[in-house]
TORKOL-4160 file (C-alpha; in steps of 0.2 Angstrom, whole numbers, padded with zeros to 4 digits, m for minus):
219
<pt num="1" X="0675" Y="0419" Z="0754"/>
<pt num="2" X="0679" Y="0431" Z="0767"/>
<pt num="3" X="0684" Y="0446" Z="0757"/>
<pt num="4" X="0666" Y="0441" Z="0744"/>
<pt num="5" X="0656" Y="0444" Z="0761"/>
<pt num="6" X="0666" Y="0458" Z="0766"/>
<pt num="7" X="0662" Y="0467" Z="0749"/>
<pt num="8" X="0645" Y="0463" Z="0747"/>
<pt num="9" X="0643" Y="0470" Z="0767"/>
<pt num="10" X="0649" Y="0486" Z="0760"/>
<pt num="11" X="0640" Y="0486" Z="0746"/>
<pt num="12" X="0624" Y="0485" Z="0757"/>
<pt num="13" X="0629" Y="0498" Z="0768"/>
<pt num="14" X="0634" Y="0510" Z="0754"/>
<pt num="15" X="0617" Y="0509" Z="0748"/>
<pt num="16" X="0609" Y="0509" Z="0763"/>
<pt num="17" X="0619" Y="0524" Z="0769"/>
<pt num="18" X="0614" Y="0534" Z="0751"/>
<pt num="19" X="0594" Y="0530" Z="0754"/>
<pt num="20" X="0595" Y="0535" Z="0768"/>
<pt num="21" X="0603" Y="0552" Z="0762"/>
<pt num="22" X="0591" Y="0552" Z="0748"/>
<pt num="23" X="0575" Y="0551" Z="0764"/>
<pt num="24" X="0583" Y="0562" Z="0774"/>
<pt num="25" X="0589" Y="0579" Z="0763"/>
<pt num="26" X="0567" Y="0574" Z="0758"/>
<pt num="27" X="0562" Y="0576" Z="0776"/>
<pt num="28" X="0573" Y="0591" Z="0778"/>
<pt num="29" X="0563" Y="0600" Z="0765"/>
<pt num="30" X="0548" Y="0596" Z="0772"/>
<pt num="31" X="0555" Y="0605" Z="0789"/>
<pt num="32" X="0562" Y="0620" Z="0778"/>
<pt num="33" X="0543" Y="0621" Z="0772"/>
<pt num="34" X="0535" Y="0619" Z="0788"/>
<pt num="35" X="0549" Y="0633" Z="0796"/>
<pt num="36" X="0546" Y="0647" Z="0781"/>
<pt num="37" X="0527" Y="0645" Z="0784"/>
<pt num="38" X="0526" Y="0649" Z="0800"/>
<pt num="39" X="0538" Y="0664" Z="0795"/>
<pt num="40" X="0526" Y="0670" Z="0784"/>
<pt num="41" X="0513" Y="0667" Z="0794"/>
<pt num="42" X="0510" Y="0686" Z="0800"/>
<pt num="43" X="0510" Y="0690" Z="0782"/>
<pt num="44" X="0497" Y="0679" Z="0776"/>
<pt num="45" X="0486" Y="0686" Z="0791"/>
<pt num="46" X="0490" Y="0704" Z="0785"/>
<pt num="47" X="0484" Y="0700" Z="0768"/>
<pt num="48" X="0469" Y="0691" Z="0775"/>
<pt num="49" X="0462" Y="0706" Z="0782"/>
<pt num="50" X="0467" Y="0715" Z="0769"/>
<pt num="51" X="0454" Y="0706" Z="0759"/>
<pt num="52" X="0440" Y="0707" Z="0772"/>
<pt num="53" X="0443" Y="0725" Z="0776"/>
<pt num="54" X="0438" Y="0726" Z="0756"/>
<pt num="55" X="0423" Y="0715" Z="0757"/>
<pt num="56" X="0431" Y="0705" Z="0743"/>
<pt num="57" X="0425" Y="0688" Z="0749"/>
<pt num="58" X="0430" Y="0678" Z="0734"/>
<pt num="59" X="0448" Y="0681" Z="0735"/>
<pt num="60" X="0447" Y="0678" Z="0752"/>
<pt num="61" X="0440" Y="0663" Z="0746"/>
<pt num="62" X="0453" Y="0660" Z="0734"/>
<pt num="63" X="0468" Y="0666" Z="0744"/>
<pt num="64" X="0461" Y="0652" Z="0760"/>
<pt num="65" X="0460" Y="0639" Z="0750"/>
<pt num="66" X="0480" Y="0641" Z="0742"/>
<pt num="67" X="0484" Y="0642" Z="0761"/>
<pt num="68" X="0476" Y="0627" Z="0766"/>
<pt num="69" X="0484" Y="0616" Z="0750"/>
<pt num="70" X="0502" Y="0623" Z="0753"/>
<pt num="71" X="0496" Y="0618" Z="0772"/>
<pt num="72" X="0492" Y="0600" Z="0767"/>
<pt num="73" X="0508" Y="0597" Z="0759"/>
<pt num="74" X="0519" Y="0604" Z="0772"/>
<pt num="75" X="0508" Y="0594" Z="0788"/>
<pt num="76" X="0511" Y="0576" Z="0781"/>
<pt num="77" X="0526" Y="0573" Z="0787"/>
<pt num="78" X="0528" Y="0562" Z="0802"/>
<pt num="79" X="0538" Y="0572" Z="0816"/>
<pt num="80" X="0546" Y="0561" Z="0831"/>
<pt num="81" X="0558" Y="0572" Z="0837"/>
<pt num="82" X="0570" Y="0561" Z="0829"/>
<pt num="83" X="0574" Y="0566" Z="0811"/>
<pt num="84" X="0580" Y="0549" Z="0806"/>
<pt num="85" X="0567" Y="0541" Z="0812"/>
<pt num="86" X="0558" Y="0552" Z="0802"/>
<pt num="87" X="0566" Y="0550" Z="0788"/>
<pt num="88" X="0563" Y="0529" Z="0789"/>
<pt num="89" X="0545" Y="0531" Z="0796"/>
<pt num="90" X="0540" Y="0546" Z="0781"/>
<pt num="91" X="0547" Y="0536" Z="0767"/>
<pt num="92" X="0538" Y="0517" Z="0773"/>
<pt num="93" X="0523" Y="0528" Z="0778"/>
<pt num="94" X="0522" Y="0537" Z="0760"/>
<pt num="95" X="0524" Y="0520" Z="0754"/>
<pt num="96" X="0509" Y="0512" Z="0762"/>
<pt num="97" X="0498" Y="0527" Z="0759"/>
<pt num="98" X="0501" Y="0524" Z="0738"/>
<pt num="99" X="0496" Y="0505" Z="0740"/>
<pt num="100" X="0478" Y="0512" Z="0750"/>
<pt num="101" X="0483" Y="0505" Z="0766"/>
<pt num="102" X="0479" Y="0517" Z="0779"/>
<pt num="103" X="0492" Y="0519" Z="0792"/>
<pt num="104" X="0490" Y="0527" Z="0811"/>
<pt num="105" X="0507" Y="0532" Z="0817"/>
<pt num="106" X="0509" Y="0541" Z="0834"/>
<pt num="107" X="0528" Y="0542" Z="0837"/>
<pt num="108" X="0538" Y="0552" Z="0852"/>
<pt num="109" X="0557" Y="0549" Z="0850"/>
<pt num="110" X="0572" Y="0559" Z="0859"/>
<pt num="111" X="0587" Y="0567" Z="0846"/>
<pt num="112" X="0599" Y="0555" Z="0852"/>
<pt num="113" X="0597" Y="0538" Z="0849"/>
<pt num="114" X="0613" Y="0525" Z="0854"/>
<pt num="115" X="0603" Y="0512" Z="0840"/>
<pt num="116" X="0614" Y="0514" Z="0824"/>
<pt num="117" X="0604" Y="0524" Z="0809"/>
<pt num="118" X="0606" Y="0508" Z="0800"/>
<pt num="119" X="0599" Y="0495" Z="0813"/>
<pt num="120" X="0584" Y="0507" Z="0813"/>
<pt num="121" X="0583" Y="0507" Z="0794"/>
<pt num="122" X="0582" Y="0488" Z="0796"/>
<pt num="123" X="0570" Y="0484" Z="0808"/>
<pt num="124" X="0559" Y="0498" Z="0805"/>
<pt num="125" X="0558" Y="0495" Z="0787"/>
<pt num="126" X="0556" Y="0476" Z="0787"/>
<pt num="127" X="0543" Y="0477" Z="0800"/>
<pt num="128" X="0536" Y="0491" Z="0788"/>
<pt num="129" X="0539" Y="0477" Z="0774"/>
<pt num="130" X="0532" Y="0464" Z="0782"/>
<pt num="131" X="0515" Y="0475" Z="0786"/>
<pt num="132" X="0513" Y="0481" Z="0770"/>
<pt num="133" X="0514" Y="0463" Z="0760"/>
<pt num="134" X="0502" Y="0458" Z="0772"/>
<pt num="135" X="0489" Y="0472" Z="0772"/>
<pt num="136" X="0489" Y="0468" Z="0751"/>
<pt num="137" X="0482" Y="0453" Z="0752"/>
<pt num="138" X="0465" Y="0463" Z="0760"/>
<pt num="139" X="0450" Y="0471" Z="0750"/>
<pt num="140" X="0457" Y="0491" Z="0753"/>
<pt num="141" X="0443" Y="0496" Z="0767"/>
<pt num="142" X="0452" Y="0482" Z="0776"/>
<pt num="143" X="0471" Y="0486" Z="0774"/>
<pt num="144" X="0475" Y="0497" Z="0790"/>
<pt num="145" X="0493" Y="0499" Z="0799"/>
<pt num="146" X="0497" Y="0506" Z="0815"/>
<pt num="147" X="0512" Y="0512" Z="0822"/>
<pt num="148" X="0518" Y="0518" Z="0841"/>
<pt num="149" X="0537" Y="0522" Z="0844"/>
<pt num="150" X="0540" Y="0530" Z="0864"/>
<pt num="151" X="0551" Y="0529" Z="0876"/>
<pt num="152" X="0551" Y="0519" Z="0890"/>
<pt num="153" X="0560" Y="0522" Z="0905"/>
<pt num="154" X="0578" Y="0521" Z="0895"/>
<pt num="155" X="0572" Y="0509" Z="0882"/>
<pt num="156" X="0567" Y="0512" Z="0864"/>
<pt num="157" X="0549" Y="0503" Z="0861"/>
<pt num="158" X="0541" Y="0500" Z="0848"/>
<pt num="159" X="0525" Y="0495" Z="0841"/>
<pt num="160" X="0518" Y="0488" Z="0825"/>
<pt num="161" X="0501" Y="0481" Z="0820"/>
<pt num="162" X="0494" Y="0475" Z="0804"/>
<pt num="163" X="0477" Y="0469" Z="0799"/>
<pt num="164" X="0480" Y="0451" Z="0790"/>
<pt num="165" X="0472" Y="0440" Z="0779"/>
<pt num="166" X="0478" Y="0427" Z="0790"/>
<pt num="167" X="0470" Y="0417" Z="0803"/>
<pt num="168" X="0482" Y="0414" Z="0818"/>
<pt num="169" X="0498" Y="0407" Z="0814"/>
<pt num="170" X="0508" Y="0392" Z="0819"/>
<pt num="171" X="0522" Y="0397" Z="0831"/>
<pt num="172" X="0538" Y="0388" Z="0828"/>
<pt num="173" X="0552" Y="0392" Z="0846"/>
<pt num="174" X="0552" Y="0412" Z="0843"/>
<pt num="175" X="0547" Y="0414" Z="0824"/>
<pt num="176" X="0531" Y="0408" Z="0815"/>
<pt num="177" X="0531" Y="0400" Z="0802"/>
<pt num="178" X="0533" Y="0409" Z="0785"/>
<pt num="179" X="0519" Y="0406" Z="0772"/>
<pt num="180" X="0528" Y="0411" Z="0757"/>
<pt num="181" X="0538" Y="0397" Z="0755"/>
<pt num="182" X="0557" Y="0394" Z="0753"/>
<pt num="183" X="0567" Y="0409" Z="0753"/>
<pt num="184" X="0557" Y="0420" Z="0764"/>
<pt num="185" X="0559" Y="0424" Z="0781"/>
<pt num="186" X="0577" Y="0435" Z="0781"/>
<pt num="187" X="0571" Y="0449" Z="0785"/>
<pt num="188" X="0564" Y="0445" Z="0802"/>
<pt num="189" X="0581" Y="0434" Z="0808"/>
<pt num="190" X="0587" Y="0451" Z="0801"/>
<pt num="191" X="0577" Y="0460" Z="0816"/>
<pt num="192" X="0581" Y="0446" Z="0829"/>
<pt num="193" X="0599" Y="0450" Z="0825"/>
<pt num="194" X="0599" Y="0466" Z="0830"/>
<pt num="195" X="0587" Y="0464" Z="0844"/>
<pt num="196" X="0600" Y="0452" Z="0852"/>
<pt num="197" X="0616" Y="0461" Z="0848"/>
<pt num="198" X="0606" Y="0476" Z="0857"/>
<pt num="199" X="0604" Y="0464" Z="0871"/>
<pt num="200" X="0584" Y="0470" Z="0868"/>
<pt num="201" X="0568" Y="0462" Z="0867"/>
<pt num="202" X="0559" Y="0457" Z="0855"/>
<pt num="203" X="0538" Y="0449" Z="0855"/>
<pt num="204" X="0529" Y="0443" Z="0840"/>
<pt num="205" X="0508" Y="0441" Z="0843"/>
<pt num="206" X="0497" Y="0432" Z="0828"/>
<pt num="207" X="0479" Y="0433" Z="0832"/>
<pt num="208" X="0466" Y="0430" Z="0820"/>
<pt num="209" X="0464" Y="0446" Z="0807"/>
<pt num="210" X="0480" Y="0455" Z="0815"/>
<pt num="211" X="0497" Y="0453" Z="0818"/>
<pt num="212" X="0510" Y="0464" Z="0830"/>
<pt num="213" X="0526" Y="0465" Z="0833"/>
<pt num="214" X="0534" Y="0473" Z="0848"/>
<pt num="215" X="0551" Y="0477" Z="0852"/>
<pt num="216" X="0561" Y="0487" Z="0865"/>
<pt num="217" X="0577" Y="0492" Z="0862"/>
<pt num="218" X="0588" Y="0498" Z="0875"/>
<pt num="219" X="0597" Y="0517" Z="0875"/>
């Protein structure tokens, strides 16, 4: 039974450790983007006047508009500091956005990080999880996330909110009670896990229409 676990703990970590990998090289396009714009940057001004000295106002037009798309697609990208944090927070937040949940992240986190890549992957993305399958059971208008990550003193804290279908829930010791039945509920012992292991702190709010999770972590 001990060598089954074993495999199926590397198992699990292999394919957290090639998503992770898959997110990552995506952010790091996004920074590659963002670094050869702003390298062209003078260029595009050159071209600019270029046009206007001309007069000819509908390639200004034109040229404007390519600049503001190429613009779009490089500016959202969530940038902490941290880029695996960003690579978590980017692919959830991507994730959210294509269900019509409208997510407000503001995030601050320094380069170095003594929490594992792969305890972040977990507690971020189940809280991430856990957010989304809530906001889903909302009309879209009502579907909203919102995320804060900072650092406090020398601890990590975080913040996630979701709007909820759910009147306030029943609290049961530190967890409340899951509504989805047998089987559920791993992802947060998941969370509690590493929150203990970390020797952090973790608080868990239901109120009704929203639900938050907070948790510091220390560094």
């Amino acid at each position: 039974m001990f060598f089954w676990e074993k495999w199926i703990d590397k198992r699990i970590a292999k394919y957290q450790n090639d998503l992770l990998a898959v997110h990552y090289d995506e952010v790091e396009n996004m920074y590659r983007q963002t670094r050869g714009w702003r390298h062209d940057y003078r260029n595009h001004i050159q071209v600019l006047n270029g046009y206007a000295e001309q007069g000819d106002l509908e390639a200004l037009k034109r040229y404007l508009k390519e600049l503001a798309a190429d613009l779009n697609a490089v500016d959202t990208v969530l940038k902490t500091g941290n880029r695996m944090t960003d690579v978590i927070l980017n692919s959830k937040i991507s994730l959210a956005r294509s269900k019509d949940i409208a997510v407000k992240a503001d995030a601050h986190v320094p380069v170095a990080l003594s929490t594992t890549e792969i305890d972040l992957c977990i507690i971020i993305g189940n809280l991430f999880d856990n957010a989304i399958e809530a906001c889903m059971q909302l009309p879209k208008e009502e579907r909203l996330i919102r995320v804060y990550m900072d650092m406090k003193n020398t601890q990590l804290y975080m913040s996630f909110t979701n709007t909820t279908a759910l009147n306030k829930q029943q609290k049961v010791g530190k967890r409340f009670l899951t509504t989805k039945g047998s089987g559920h509920g791993y992802g947060l012992v998941r969370i509690d896990t590493i929150v203990d292991r970390c020797q952090g702190y973790i608080s868990r709010n239901s109120e009704d229409g929203a639900f938050t999770t907070e948790i510091l972590l220390p560094q």
